[in-house]
C-alpha positions in Angstrom: 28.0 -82.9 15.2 24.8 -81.8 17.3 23.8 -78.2 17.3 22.5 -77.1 21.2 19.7 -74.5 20.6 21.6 -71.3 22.2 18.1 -69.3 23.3 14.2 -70.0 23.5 13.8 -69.0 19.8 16.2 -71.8 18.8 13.8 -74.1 20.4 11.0 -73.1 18.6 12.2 -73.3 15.2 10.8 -77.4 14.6 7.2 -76.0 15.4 7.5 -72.7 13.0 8.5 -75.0 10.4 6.5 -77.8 11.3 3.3 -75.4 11.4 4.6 -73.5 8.0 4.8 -77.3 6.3 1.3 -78.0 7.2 -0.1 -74.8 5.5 1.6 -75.5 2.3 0.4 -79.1 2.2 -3.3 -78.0 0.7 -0.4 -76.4 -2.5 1.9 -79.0 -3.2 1.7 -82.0 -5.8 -0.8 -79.4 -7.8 -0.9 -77.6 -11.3 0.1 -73.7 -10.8 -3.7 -73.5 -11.8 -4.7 -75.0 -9.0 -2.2 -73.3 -6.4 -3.6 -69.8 -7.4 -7.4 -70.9 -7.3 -6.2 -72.4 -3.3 -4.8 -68.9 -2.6 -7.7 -67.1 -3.6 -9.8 -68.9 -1.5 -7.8 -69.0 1.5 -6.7 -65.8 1.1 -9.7 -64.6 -0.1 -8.0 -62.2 -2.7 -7.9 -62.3 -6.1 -4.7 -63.4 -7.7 -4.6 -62.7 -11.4 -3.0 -60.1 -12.8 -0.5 -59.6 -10.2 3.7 -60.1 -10.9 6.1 -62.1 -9.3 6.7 -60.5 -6.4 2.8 -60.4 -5.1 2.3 -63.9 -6.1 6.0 -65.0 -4.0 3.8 -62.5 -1.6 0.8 -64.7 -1.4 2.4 -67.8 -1.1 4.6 -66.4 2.3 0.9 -65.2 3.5 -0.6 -68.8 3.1 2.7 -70.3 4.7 2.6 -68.1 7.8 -1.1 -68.0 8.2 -1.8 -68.7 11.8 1.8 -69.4 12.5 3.4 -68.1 15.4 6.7 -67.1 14.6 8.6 -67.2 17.5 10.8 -64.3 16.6 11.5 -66.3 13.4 11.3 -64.4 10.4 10.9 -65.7 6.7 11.1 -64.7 3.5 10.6 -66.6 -0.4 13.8 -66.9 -1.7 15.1 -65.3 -5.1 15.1 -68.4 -6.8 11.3 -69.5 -5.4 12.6 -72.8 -4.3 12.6 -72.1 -1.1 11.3 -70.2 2.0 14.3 -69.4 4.7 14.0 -69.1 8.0 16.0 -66.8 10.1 16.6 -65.0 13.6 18.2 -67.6 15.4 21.8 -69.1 15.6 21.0 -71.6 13.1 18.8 -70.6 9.8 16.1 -73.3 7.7 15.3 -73.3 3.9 12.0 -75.6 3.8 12.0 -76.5 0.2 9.0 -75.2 -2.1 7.0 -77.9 -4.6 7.3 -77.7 -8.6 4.2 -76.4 -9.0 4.4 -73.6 -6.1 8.1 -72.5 -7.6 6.0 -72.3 -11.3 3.2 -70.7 -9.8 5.7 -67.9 -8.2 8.0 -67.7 -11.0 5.8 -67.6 -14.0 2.0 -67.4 -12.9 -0.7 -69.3 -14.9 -1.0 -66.7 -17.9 2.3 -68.2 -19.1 1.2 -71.5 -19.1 -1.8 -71.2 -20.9 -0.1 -69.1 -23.6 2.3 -71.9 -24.4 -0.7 -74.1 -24.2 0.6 -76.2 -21.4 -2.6 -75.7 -18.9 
C-alpha cells in the first residue's frame, strides 16, 4: 500500500529525517565516551554530571541542530532507542546507535565504574 502525503508537512518529512540522520552520523559506531566528548564540543556545553533526561536532551539538540523542522516535532523516546517524529498524518522513529542509547541511558560514570571504559 502507498501512503499519499495529505499536506506540505507530509512532504517534508524525508528531508527532516534525512537532515536529522546526517547530524547523528559524527555519534554513531562510537564508545558513550566518545558520544559525550562530540556533544561537548558541538554543543559547546559541558556534559558530565547531568542525568538522563539532560543527556536524552543533548542528544535531540545535536539531532535538530540546523534542521528545519517543517512543523515536524521530535522527541527521544522512553526507551532511548529511538527519536519519533510527529505532526503529520504519518509519524517516523529513526533508530538511535548502541552507543548513543548507552550514552542516554547510563552516561559514561557507569561505565567506568564497572570498569568497562
Amino acid at each position: 500500500m502507498t501512503i499519499h502525503p495529505k499536506s506540505h508537512r507530509d512532504l517534508m518529512l524525508a528531508p527532516v529525517a534525512v537532515e536529522i540522520d546526517l547530524n547523528l552520523q559524527r555519534l554513531r559506531d562510537r564508545t558513550p565516551e566518545d558520544v559525550e566528548a562530540e556533544l561537548e564540543l558541538e554543543l559547546d556545553k559541558p556534559a558530565i554530571h547531568i542525568n538522563r533526561e539532560e543527556r536524552a536532551e543533548l542528544v535531540l539538540r545535536q539531532a535538530l541542530r540546523d534542521v528545519e523542522m517543517h512543523g515536524w516535532t521530535a522527541r527521544i523516546s522512553d526507551d532511548a532507542a529511538r527519536i519519533h517524529l510527529g505532526g503529520g498524518s504519518v509519524s517516523l522513529d529513526l533508530g538511535l546507535s548502541g552507543a548513543i542509547t548507552s550514552y542516554i541511558r547510563d552516561g559514561v560514570l557507569a561505565l567506568e565504574r564497572t570498569g568497562r571504559t
